[in-house]
Steps between C-alpha positions, in 0.01 A plus 500: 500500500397236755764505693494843521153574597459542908294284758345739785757437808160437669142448451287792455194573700163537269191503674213258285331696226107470550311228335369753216830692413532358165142571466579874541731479222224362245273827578742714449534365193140516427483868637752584280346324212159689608643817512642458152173362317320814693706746341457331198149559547496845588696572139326336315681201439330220617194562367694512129681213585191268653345572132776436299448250250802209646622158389476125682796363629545191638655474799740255378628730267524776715700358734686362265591845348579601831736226578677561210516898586640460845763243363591748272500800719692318778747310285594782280325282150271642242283162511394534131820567361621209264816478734266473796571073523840587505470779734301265765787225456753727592300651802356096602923395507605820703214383772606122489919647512382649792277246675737419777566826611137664489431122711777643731429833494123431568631269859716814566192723491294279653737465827544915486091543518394250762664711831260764304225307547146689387681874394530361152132468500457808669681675233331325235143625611638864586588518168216413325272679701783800446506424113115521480457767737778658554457404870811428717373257774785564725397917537306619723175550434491200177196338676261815481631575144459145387143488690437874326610341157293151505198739611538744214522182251199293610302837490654556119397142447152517645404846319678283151294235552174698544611749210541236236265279621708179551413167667740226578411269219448770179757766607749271617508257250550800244794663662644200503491418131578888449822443754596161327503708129678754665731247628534376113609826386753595742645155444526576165634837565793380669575210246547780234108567344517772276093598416600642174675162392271188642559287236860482546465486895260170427793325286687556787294346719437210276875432499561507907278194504754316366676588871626202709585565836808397548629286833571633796693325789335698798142366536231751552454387910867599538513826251204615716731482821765696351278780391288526799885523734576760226238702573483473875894575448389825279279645775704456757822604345282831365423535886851485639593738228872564533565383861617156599264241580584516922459867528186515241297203763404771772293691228385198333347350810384840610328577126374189490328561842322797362400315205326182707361822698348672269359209270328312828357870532364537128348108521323607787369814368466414147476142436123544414599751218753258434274219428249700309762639278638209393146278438248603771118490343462913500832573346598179336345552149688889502827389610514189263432797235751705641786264523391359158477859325816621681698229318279553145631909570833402432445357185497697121161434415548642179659207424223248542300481150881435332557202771218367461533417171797286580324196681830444716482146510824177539751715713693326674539419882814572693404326803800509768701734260233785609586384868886542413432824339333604848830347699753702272303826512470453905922443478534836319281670731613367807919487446471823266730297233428361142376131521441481166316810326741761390798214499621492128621170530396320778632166479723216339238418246485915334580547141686702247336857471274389857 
């Protein structure tokens, strides 16, 4: 694969991206998040959830229980499983078997993205802003939707914030503990919680403590490389589509022209909604809501009085395993192959009936 992958014949022209593009991409998270928690409100919703009756988590434990679900979701492992040590062997010895190459493969990507130099970035904002908003920064037009969109969300969060009465300190501390229970359950969720069966869901739990990570041969510095190539490798490959990388650079350079265009445009015109949207005085205490309540929406809150009983407590910490999770998923995404989900056996080390 990293032989294979091609350097630009020549270095690609990207005019700088203003100072507060990655700012942009932040609101439009928030707006999003805004425009969730306000239809929310308008059904009803929030004001059922902001009175429903929810447990204390710690934070260790949450992210603990998240840890453990993205390990699991990425590596293809039910994490409370009693083969789940076994399962995180196999997975640890397929990463260190293939050390040397991801090492290789990471210089290979790193040498095809420098002639590149700031489209990778460029892509990465477009699509967040695109993901939250559904925004493309490179159309025509994306800085007076974007500037239409931030507006419509900081007067969503303003009218919030006067509706329910919120202030920084009381209604932003509370979404916060409602967003870190919601965080809790979906945790849960995706580590197998049944509601009906909480007991058995707790045993569980109580038996993944006994977890060890085991050792990895990348450290976390160096993982972190060969994800972050990955991805700049996934949005640029998803740009060039099917053509080659020397006839894809004229529409590259030329998209990523209208992209530095049209964010130095929104900065100018927006950057004060900007700032207010994501912790200005007037809209701070809303937004903090917003982004907190958008992330609580996602969560079964059914669920909570059954949870809470549990007192998740002693799970264990993956540490750089939830960093080599991260690296595999980014491989899978990136060279559209199997790294190690969805492989049946994936190295020397697999077992009879793996």
């Amino acid at each position: 694969m990293a032989a294979g992958i091609e350097i630009p014949p020549v270095a690609i022209e990207v005019p700088p991206l203003p100072a507060g593009a990655a700012g942009l991409a932040a609101a439009a998270g928030v707006a999003a998040a805004v425009n969730a928690t306000a239809e929310m409100a308008a059904s009803g919703a929030l004001e059922a959830m902001l009175s429903a009756e929810l447990p204390a988590f710690s934070m260790e434990a949450v992210l603990a229980m998240e840890a453990m679900a993205q390990v699991g979701a990425s590596l293809g492992i039910d994490m409370t499983a009693p083969s789940a040590a076994m399962e995180l062997s196999l997975a640890a010895g397929a990463l260190n078997i293939a050390a040397p190459a991801l090492g290789e493969l990471g210089g290979a990507l790193g040498a095809a993205m420098e002639p590149l130099g700031g489209l990778p970035m460029a892509l990465g904002i477009n699509a967040a802003i695109e993901a939250s908003l559904g925004i493309d920064m490179a159309a025509p037009g994306a800085a007076a939707a974007l500037e239409a969109s931030l507006a419509a969300a900081l007067e969503a969060s303003l009218a919030m914030s006067g509706t329910l009465g919120l202030s920084a300190s009381a209604g932003g501390s509370f979404a916060m503990e409602l967003a870190l229970a919601a965080r809790a359950l979906n945790a849960a969720v995706a580590l197998g919680f049944n509601p009906a069966a909480p007991g058995e869901f707790a045993a569980a739990l109580e038996m993944a403590g006994s977890l060890e990570v085991p050792p990895l041969a990348m450290s976390a510095g160096e993982m972190g490389e060969v994800s972050a190539g990955l991805s700049d490798f996934g949005l640029v490959s998803a740009e060039m589509g099917e053509m080659s990388m020397e006839m894809a650079l004229p529409a590259m350079e030329a998209g990523a022209a209208g992209m530095a265009a049209n964010m130095e445009a929104a900065v100018a015109a927006s950057g004060e909604m900007a700032a207010e949207l994501t912790g200005g005085a007037e809209g701070g205490a809303a937004a903090e809501l917003a982004a907190a309540m958008a992330i609580a929406a996602e969560a079964p809150m059914p669920a909570a009085p059954a949870l809470a009983a549990m007192e998740p407590g002693g799970l264990p910490s993956l540490g750089d395993m939830s960093i080599a999770a991260s690296m595999a998923a980014s491989f899978e995404a990136a060279m559209e192959t199997p790294m190690i989900s969805g492989a049946p056996c994936p190295n020397i080390f697999c077992v009879a009936g793996r």
